[in-house]
Structures are given as C-alpha cells and as structure tokens.
C-alpha positions in Angstrom: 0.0 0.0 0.0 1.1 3.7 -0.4 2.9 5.3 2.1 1.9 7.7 4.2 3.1 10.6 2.2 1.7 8.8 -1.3 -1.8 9.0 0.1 -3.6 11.5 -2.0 -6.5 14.1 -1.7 -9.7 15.0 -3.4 -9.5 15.7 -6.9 -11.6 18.0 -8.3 -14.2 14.9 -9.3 -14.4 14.0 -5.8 -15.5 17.0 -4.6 -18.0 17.0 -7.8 -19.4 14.1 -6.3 -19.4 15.0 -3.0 -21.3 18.3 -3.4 -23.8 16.9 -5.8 -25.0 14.5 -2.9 -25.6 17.5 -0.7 -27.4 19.8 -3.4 -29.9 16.7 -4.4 -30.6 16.3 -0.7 -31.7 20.4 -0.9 -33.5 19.7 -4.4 -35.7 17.2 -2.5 -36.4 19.9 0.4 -37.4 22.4 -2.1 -39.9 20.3 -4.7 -41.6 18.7 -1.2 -42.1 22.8 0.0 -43.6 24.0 -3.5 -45.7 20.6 -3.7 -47.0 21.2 -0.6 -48.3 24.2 -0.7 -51.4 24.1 -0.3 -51.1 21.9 2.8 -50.5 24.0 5.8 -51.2 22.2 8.6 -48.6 21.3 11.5 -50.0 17.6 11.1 -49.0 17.5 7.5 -45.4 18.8 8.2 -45.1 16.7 10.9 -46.5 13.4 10.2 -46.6 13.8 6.3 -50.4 13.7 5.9 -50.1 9.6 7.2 -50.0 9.6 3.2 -46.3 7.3 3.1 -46.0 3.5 1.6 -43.8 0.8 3.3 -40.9 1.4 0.7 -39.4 4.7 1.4 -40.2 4.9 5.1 -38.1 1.4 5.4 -35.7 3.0 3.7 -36.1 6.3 5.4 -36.1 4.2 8.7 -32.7 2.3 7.9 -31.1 5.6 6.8 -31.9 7.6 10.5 -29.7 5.9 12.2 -27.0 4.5 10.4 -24.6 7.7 10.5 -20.9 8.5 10.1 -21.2 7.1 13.5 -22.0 3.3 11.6 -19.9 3.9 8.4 -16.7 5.4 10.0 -16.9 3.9 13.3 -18.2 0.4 12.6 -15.6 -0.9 10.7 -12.6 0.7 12.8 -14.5 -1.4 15.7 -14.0 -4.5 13.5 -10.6 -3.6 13.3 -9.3 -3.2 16.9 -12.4 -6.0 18.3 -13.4 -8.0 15.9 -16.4 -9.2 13.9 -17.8 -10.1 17.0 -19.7 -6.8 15.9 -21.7 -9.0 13.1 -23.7 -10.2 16.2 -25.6 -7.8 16.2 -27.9 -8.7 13.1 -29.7 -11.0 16.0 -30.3 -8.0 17.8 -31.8 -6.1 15.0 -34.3 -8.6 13.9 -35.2 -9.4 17.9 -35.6 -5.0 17.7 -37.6 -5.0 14.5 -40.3 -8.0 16.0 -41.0 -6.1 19.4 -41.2 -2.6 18.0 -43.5 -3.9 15.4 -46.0 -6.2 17.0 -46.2 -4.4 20.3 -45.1 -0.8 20.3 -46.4 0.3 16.5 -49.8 -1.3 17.6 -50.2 1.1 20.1 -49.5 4.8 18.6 -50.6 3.9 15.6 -54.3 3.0 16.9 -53.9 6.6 19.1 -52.9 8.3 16.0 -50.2 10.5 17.9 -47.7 13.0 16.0 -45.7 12.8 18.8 -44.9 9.7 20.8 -44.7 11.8 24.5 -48.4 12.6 23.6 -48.5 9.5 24.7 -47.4 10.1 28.1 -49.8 12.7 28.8 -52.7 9.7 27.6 -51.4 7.7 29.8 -50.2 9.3 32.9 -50.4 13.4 33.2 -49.0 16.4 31.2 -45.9 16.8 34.0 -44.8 13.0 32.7 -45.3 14.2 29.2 -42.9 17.4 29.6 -40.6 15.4 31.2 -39.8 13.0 29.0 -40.1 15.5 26.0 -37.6 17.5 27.5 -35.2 14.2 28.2 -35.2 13.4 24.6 -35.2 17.1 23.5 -31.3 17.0 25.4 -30.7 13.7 24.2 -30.9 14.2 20.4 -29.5 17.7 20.6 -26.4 15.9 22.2 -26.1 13.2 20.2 -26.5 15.1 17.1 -24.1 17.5 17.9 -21.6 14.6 18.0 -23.2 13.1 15.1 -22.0 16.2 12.6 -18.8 16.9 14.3 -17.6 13.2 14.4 -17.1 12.9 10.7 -16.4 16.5 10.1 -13.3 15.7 12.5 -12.3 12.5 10.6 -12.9 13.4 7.4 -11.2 17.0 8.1 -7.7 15.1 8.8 -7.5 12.7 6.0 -9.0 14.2 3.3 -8.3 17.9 4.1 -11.9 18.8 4.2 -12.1 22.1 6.4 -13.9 20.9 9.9 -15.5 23.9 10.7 -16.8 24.3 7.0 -17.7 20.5 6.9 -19.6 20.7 9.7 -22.0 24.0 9.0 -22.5 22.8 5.9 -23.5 20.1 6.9 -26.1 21.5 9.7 -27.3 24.4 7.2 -27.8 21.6 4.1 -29.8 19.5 6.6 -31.6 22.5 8.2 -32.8 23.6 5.1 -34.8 20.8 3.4 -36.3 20.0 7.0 -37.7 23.8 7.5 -38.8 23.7 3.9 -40.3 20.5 3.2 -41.0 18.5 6.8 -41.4 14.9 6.9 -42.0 13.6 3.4 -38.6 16.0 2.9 -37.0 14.2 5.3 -37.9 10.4 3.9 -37.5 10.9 0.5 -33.8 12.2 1.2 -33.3 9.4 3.3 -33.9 7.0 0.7 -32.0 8.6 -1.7 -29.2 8.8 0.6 -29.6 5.2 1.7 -28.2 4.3 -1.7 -25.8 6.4 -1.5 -24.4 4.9 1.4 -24.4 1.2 0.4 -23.0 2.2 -3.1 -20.1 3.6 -0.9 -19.4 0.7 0.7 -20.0 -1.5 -2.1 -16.9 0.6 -3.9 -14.5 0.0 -1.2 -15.5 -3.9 -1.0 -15.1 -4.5 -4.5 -12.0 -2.6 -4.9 -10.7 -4.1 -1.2 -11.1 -7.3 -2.4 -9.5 -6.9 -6.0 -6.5 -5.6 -4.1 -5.9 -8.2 -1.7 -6.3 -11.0 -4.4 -10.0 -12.3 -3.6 -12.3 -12.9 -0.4 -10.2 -15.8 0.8 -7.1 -14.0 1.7 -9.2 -11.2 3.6 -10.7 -14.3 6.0 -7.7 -16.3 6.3 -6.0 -13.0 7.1 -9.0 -12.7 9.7 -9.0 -15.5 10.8 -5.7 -16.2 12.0 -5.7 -12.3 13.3 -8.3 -13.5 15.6 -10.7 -10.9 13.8 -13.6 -13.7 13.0 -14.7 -13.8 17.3 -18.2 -14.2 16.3 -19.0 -16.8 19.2 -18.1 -15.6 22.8 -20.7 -16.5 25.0 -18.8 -15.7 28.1 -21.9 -14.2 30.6 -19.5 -11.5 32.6 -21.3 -8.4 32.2 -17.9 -6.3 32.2 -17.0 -7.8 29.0 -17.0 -5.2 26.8 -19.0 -6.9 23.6 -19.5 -10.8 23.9 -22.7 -12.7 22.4 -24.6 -11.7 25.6 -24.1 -8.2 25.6 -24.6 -7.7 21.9 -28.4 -9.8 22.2 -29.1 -8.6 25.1 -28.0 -5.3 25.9 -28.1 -4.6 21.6 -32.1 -5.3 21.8 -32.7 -3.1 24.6 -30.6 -0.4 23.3 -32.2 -0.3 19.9 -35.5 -0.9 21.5 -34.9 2.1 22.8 -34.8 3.9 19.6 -37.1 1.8 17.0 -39.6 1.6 20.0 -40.0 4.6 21.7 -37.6 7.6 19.6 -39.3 10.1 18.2 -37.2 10.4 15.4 -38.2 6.6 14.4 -41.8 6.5 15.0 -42.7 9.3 13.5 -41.4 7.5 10.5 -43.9 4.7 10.6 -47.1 5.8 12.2 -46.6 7.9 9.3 -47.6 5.4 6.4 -51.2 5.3 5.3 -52.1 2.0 6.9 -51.3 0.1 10.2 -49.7 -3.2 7.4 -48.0 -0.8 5.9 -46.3 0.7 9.1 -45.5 -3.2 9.9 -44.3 -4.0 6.9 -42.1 -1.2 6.8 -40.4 -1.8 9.9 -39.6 -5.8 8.4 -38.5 -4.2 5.2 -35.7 -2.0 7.1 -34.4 -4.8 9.0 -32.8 -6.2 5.5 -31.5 -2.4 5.0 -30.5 -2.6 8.6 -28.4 -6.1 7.8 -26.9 -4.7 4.3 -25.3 -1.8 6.0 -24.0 -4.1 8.9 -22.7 -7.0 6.4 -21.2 -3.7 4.4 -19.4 -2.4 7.9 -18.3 -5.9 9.0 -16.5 -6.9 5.6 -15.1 -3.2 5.0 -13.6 -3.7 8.8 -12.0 -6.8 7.8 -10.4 -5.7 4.8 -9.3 -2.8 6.9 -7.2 -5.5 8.8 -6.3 -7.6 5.8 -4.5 -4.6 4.3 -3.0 -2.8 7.5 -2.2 -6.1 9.5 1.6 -5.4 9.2 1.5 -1.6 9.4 -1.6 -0.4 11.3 -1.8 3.0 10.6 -3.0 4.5 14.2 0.0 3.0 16.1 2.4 3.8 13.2 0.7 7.6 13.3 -0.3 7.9 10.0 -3.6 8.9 11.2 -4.4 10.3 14.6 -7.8 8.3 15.6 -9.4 4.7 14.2 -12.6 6.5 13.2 -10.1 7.7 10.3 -9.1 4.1 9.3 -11.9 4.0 6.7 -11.5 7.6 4.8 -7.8 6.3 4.8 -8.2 3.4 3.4 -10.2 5.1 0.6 -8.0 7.5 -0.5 -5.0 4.6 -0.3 -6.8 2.4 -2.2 -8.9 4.5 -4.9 -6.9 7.5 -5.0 -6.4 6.4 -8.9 -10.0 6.6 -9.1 -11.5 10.3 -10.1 -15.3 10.4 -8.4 -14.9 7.0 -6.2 -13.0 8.9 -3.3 -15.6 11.3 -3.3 -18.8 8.9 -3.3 -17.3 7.6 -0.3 -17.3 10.5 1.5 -20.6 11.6 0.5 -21.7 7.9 1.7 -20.3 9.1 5.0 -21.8 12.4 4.8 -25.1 10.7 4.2 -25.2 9.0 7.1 -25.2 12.1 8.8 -27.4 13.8 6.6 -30.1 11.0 7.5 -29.4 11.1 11.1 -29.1 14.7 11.5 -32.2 15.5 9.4 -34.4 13.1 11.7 -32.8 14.9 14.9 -34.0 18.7 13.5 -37.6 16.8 12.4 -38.1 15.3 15.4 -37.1 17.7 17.7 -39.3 20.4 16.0 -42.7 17.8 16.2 -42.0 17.4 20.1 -41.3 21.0 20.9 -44.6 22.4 19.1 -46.8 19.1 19.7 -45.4 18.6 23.6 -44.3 22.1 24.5 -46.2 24.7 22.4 -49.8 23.1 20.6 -51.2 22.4 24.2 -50.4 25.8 25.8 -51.8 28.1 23.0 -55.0 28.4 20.7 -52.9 29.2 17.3 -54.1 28.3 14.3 -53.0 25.5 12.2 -51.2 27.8 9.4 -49.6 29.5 12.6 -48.6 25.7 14.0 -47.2 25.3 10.4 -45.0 28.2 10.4 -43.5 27.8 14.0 -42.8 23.8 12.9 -40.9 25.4 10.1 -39.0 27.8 12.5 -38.5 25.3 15.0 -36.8 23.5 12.5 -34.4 25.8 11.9 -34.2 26.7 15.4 -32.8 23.0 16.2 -30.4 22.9 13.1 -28.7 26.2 14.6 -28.4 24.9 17.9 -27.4 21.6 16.8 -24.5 23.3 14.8 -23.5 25.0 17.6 -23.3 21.5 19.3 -21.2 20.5 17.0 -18.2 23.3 18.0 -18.6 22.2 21.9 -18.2 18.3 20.7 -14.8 19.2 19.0 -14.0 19.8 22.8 -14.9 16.5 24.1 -12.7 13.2 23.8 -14.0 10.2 22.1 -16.8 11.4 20.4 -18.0 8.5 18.6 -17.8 6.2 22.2 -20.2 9.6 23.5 -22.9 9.4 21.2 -23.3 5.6 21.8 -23.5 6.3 25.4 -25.9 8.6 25.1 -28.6 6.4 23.6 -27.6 4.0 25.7 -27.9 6.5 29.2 -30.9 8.2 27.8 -33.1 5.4 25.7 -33.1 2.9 29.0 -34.7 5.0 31.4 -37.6 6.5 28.9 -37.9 2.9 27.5 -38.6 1.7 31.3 -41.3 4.7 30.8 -43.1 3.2 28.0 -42.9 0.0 29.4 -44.6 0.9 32.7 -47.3 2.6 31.0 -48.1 0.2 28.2 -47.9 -3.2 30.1 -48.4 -2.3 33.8 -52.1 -0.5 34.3 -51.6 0.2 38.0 -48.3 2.0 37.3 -49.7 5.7 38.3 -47.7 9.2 37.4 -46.0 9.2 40.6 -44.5 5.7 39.9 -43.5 7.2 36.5 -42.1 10.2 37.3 -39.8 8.5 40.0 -39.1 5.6 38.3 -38.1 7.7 35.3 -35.7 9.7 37.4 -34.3 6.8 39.5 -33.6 5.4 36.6 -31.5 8.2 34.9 -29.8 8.8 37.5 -28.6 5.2 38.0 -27.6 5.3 34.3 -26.1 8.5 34.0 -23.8 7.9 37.1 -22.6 4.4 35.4 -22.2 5.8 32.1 -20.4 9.0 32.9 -18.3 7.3 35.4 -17.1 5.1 32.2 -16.3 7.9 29.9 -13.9 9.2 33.2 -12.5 6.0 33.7 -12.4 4.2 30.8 -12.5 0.2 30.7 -8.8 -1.2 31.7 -7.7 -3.5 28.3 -8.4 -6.9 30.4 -12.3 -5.6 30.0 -12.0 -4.3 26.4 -9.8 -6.9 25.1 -8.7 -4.8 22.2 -7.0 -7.6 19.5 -3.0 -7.6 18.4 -2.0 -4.7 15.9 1.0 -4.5 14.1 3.9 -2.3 12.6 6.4 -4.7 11.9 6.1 -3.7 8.4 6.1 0.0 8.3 8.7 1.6 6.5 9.7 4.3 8.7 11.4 6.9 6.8 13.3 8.5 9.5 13.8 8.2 13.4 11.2 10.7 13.9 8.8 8.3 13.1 9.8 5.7 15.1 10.6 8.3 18.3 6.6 9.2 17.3 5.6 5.7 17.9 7.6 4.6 21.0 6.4 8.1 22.6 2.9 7.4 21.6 3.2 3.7 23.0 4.7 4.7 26.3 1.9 7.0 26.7 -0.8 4.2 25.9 0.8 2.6 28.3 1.3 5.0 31.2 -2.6 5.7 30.9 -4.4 2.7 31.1 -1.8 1.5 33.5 -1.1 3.9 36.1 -4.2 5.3 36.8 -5.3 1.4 37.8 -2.2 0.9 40.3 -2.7 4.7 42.7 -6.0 6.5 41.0 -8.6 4.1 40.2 -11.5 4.1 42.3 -12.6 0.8 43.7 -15.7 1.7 41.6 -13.8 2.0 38.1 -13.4 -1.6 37.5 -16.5 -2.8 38.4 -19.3 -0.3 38.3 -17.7 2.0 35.9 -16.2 -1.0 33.9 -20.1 -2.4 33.1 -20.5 -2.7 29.1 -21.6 0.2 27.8 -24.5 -1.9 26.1 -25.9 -2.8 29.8 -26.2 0.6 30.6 -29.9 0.7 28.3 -30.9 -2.3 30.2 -29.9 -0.4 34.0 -31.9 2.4 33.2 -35.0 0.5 32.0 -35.0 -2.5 34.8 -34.2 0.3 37.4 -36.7 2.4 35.9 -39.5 -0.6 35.6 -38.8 -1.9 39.3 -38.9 1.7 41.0 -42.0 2.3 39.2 -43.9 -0.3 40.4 -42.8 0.1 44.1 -44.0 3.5 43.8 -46.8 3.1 42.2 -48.5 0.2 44.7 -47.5 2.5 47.8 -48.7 5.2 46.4 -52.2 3.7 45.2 -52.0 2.5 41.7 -54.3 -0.2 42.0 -57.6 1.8 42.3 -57.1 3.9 39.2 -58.9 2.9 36.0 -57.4 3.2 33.0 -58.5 3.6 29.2 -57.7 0.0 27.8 -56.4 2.2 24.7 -53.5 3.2 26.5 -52.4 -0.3 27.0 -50.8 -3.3 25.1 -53.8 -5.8 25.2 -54.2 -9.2 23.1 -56.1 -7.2 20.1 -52.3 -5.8 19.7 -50.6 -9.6 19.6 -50.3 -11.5 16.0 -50.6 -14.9 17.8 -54.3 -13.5 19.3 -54.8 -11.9 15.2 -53.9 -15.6 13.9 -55.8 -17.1 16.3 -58.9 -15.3 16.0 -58.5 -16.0 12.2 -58.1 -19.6 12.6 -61.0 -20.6 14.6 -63.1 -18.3 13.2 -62.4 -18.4 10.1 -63.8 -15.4 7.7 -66.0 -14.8 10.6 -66.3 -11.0 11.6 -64.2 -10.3 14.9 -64.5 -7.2 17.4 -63.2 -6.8 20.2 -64.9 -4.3 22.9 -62.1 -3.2 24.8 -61.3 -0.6 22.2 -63.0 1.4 19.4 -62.4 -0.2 15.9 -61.3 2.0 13.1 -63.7 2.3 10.3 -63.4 -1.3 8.2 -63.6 -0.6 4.6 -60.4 0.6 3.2 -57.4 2.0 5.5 -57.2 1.5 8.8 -55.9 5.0 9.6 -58.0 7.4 11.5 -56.7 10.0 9.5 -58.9 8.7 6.2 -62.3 9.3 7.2 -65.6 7.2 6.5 -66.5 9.8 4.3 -63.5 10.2 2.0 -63.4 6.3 1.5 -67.6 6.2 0.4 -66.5 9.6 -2.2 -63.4 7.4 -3.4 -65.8 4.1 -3.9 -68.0 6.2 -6.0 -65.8 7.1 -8.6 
C-alpha cells in the first residue's frame, strides 16, 4: 500500500461528487415545499399527511440511524475487536419483532404526531414534559456529536475544512427539514440510503480486488483472531460478547425503533397500520446490508494494514479515520470513487441529522407549544418550520462544543444508551403495567437516569482497563519508517498508551472503576430500563395505583398480539371479529383514523 506521504486528496471529481449529494438532498427539500403548498397544517409537516408507503419509510427508517457514527466507526470497531460486531444482526431482527407487534400497535391506533403525547394519555401532562424535554437533550447531544464526528475524521484525511464541513452540513440539513417537513426528510433518506451502500460497495469490490479475492481477507482474519463471532462468556464487564450484543443490543435499539421520536414518526406515518409493519420488516434487510457492508469493510481494513496499522504507526491520529484512509490509499487512482465515499459518509449524517431537526421540531410544538396556546393551524405550520431551523442552529452549535470533548464516537453511543433505558422503562410501565400511576412514573423515570447517568459518565472518566476491552493484536512490523522521527513518534505514543491505562489502575482508580464503571456500555440501556420498571412499580402500589382505571387504549392488550390476530382467524375463520375493549377504526379501506368514513364512500364512487 502507499505510504503515508503517497496517500492523495480530493480531486476535483471527488468534490463533484461530493457536493452533488448535498445539493440533491436540498433539491428534494425544495420540490416537497412547492408541492406542498397548499397543505398548511402542522399535522401534514409533521407526520406527512399519514400519506407514506412501506418502501421509502423502510428505507427512510434504515437511513436515520445509520450515520458516520456506523460507516466510519463500525468498521474501525471490527478492526481493533473483531467481527464479533456482526452479532448484532440478531439483535436487530429481535428490535424490529418487538417494535413492530407491540409498540407500533399502540400509537398507531392513538394516532399521535408525537410519541410523548402518549405520556400525557397515559399518565399526566408533567410526565409528558418530562420525558419530552429528556429526549429534546438527548438528540440535541447526540446530534451535535453526530456532525462533528465525521467532520473531525474526514477533516484530517481528506483535508476537508472541519469547521466548514460541519455548518454545511447542519445548514444543508436545516434547510430541506424547515422547507419540506417529513416527506422531505424520507425521501432524502432514501435517496441517501443508496448512497451509502454504493459507498461501501466501492470500497468492498476494490478491497477485495487488491488483496487478491475474499479468501485471503478471511484467512487473514482468521488467524488475526478478527472472525470472534461466538463468545458467550456471561461476565457483564465484557465489553462486547454474544450476551451483551443480544441482550444489551435489543434493549438499546428498543430504545430507539420503539420509543424515539425520530423513528416513529417515521412509521405511524404510512397510510395503513400493514403498511407501518411491513415497513419496519423491510428495514431490517437495510438494517443487515449496512451491517454486512461495515463488517466486511472492517476486515479488509485488517487484511490490508495487519503489518503496518496505521494509528499506532501515526499515519492517522484516531481509528474513526481508518476507513476515509483506506479510501484514498486504495482508490486515489480513481477520479469520483473517493468522493462517493465521503458523500456515503456524509449521508449517514445527513439522514441522522435530518431526523434529529424533524423530530425535535414535532415534540417541541406538539409537547411544548400546541397544548399551551390556541394558534391556528397555518400559525402551527410556520412555527414547525422555525423550530426546525431553530434545532439545526443549535445543533451546529453542538457540534463546535463536541470538537471539545474526547471520544466522540464512544459519547454518542452512550448517550442512547444512558438516555433510551430509562424513557424505554417509561413506556414500558405505561403500556404493560395498568396500576403503574404518574408518581411511579415520574420517579421511576428519574431513578432510573440517575442510576444510568452515574454508570455511564463514570465510564467515559475512567475508561474500561484492556483486560475488560480486550482490544485484539496490531502490528507495525512492516512499516517503513522513513526516518527516526517516526519511530521516536511511535515509542512516545506507545509509552503514553501505556502509562494511561496502566497507572491510573495501580494509585488513582477508584474501587468503583473496575466494576461499576467498567459495566459494558451496552448494559447501561438495560440499568436504566429495569431500574426504571422496578422503581415504578414500588411506587406506584405504595402510592395507590391499583384503584385507578385506565382507558384500555392506552395499554398493550391481546387485540395488539399477532398470535391473538392468527388465532382469532383460525378458529373463526372469515368470521367478523371485534373486540370491545377498544373502538375499531372504520373497516372498509385503510385502517388509519386520519382517512375518514366519508372520503373512503367519495373514493368508492368514482
């Protein structure tokens, strides 16, 4: 491979590519503002009129999440860990099943734009507040992170300016968001969906042609010790073993497919209640392309650098730069390809940071604003317009204070991990438990963050010690070190590693570090829910819960189940079925409240 001062920059193809990405992502913003013109309403901005088909909002719903954070980050985990990553496919399809036949049952039937509307239903409007301003920190944190993460990597390899990266980013996003809402936001996130696999598929392709087929990348793998898939050791410190990953993966992403605004929004928005399911299943193959993608591109990262790894030999000053590195080694002979790589990255961010600015606008004006004031619906429209600006300014600004913090891309997985517990253990007491009463839920809910806040912050002080991590073997036996500089670099850089994780463990570590503070960073979602869940109930029988009655509704009940829906159908068999605990929606034609009886009859007379 090229050394480090053969690796090359953008051409002036790349950045062709590159900026074409962002200005079809405005194009979109714009036609969805004109074509909508005539729709005013805060409902339609929000929720896109519930008008959406399972296609693009599975797409859209595979795209929100899977940012720089996946394409940069991902791979550089495969790297240093191991494939062991992979395991998580289990997880998602585990996420997909419960967020589809119990949680989309649910808010779909209510027919909520916001999911802390929900809350209010359920509970009281000091519940709903609360856990609207909870997420309203959480995504403006972890979006923050989310445009200054690849802005940071992408700024030192490919000599992108960072602080021009990163408001173009915001103002690119900001823009078609304020202009054209929802659908905005989902067609974009299709379009950049494909972007992002296309991306990876470049690298794979030309990975593969360059270390002489698939073979040699897994026999390089494998005797790297990169192909770990199967560690079933149950310690909970363990950084990632199967447990964690099945476990502590499904709870985490629970917490964002289930209960994340950002996510369903996406799929109460389609026009039917199949169409919301199915589009949920239809991500989940998105959601295991892009992993299979990340997975494979991490080992050919190791197949190519396994005798000169470019972090320890300072080529590159962080592994979330392994992958834009490897791009411009690899296909710097290729005008366009370095640059559809970066725009895959970008696109990630795009998605995610897009979703943030929507979602945040549709709880601030449906949780904060819509229940406080009488405005009109044109007014509602406007302010979900500003507010969407509002967000993509502040979450720029986020952005400068993350290029102050350390491990960025370890942050914004702790954050959804710290934050999505406790307000999944929320959801959970409400939807399952019918005694659980607002004082159960507003204590529970802060129990529980503080329990996971105090583990997860203690973490990011005093990180894991290697023995808990168990970061794999890399090499720079074969660098070529031009001079003694380089070499000086490396044993200063090593003695440092060392003298950090080390030292702190023999005279500063708290007893605390290497057991509470050592807990795998995926566990921390299922503290905040169980602590959440258990403190709940406790409260919630001492204080009385038992008497209340509560609208059967709000609650997960057997109507909801596809085992009750298959039963039902096999022993009656064609027969009409109702169930009295809640109020059907109209039978002939969608099963969304937003289509009225009377718009179906028009349609059937035509």
């Amino acid at each position: 491979m090229a050394t480090s001062t053969e690796i090359g920059r953008f051409s002036p193809w790349d950045y062709v590519v590159f900026a074409a990405v962002l200005l079809i992502s405005a194009v979109i913003g714009i036609y969805y503002a004109f074509a909508g013109r005539g729709k005013t309403t805060s409902q339609e901005f929000l929720t896109g009129a519930k008008s959406m088909t399972a296609l693009p909002v599975a797409l859209s719903l595979t795209a929100s999440f899977m940012s720089a954070v996946t394409i940069l980050g991902t791979p550089a985990d495969v790297y240093r860990y191991g494939a062991m990553y992979g395991i998580f496919a289990i997880s998602y399809a585990l996420v997909v099943i419960i967020c589809a036949e119990i949680f989309l049952p649910v808010f779909y039937r209510l027919n909520i734009a916001s999911t802390y509307e929900y809350l209010e239903l359920r509970f009281n409007r000091v519940v709903r507040i609360l856990g609207t301003v909870i997420f309203i920190i959480e995504m403006i944190l972890y979006t923050g992170i989310v445009i200054y993460a690849p802005a940071l990597a992408l700024n030192q390899v490919s000599g992108f300016n960072l602080w021009g990266a990163m408001i173009a980013t915001g103002l690119v996003c900001t823009f078609y968001c304020s202009l054209g809402g929802l659908k905005a936001v989902i067609w974009t996130d299709a379009f950049q969906i494909i972007i992002m696999l296309a991306g990876f598929i470049a690298v794979i392709i030309r990975g593969v042609v360059v270390q002489g087929g698939i073979q040699t990348i897994l026999n390089d793998s494998y005797y790297g010790g990169r192909l770990n898939f199967w560690d079933f050791d149950p310690h909970p410190l363990r950084r990632h073993t199967f447990w964690t990953i099945v476990i502590g993966g499904t709870f985490l992403w629970t917490g964002i497919y289930g209960v994340n605004q950002s996510q369903v929004q996406r799929y109460i928005a389609c026009k039917s209640k199949f169409q919301a399911k199915m589009s949920l299943y239809m991500n989940l193959v998105g959601l295991w392309a892009i992993l299979a993608c990340a997975v494979l591109s991490g080992l050919i990262l190791y197949s190519v650098y396994k005798d000169c790894d470019p972090w320890t030999s300072k080529r590159i000053s962080a592994p979330d730069q392994l992958m834009p590195y490897l791009v411009l080694d690899i296909l710097q002979n290729y005008p366009g390809v370095p640059g559809l790589f970066v725009a895959c990255a970008y696109s990630g961010t795009l998605s995610t940071v897009s979703s943030s600015i929507n979602a945040l606008a549709a709880v601030t004006v449906e949780d904060l604003i819509k229940p406080c004031t009488n405005l009109s619906e044109r007014k509602l429209s406007w302010l979900s317009k500003g507010m969407s600006a509002f967000y993509g300014v502040l979450c720029i600004a986020m952005s400068v204070i993350a290029s102050h913090m350390g491990s960025v891309i370890q942050a914004a997985l702790s954050i959804f991990a710290m934050v999505g517990g406790p307000l999944l253990g929320l959801f959970s007491l409400g939807l399952f438990l019918p005694f659980c009463n607002p004082p159960g839920a507003i204590v529970g809910l802060l129990v529980g963050f503080a329990m996971s806040l105090w583990a997860g912050i203690g973490a990011q002080i005093y990180t894991p010690l290697p023995e808990r991590s168990r970061p794999l073997i890399l090499s720079t036996a074969g660098c070529d070190f031009s001079n003694t500089t380089n070499i000086t670099s490396v044993m200063e850089m090593t003695t440092t590693m060392i003298f950090t994780t080390v030292q702190p463990h023999v005279s500063e570590r708290p007893l605390l570090a290497d057991y509470w503070y050592s807990l795998s960073y995926l566990y921390f979602s299922i503290l905040g829910t169980l602590v959440t869940v258990v403190v709940g109930i406790i409260v919630s029988l001492l204080s009385g819960g038992w008497k209340q009655n509560v609208n059967r509704d709000y609650l997960y009940g057997r109507q909801d189940s596809i085992l009750f829906m298959f039963s039902c159908f096999k022993t009656n068999k064609g027969d009409k079925i109702e169930d009295i605990s809640w109020k059907p929606h109209p039978k002939v034609g969608h099963d969304n409240p937003t289509f009225s009886q009377d718009e179906i009859s028009l349609s059937q007379m035509k």
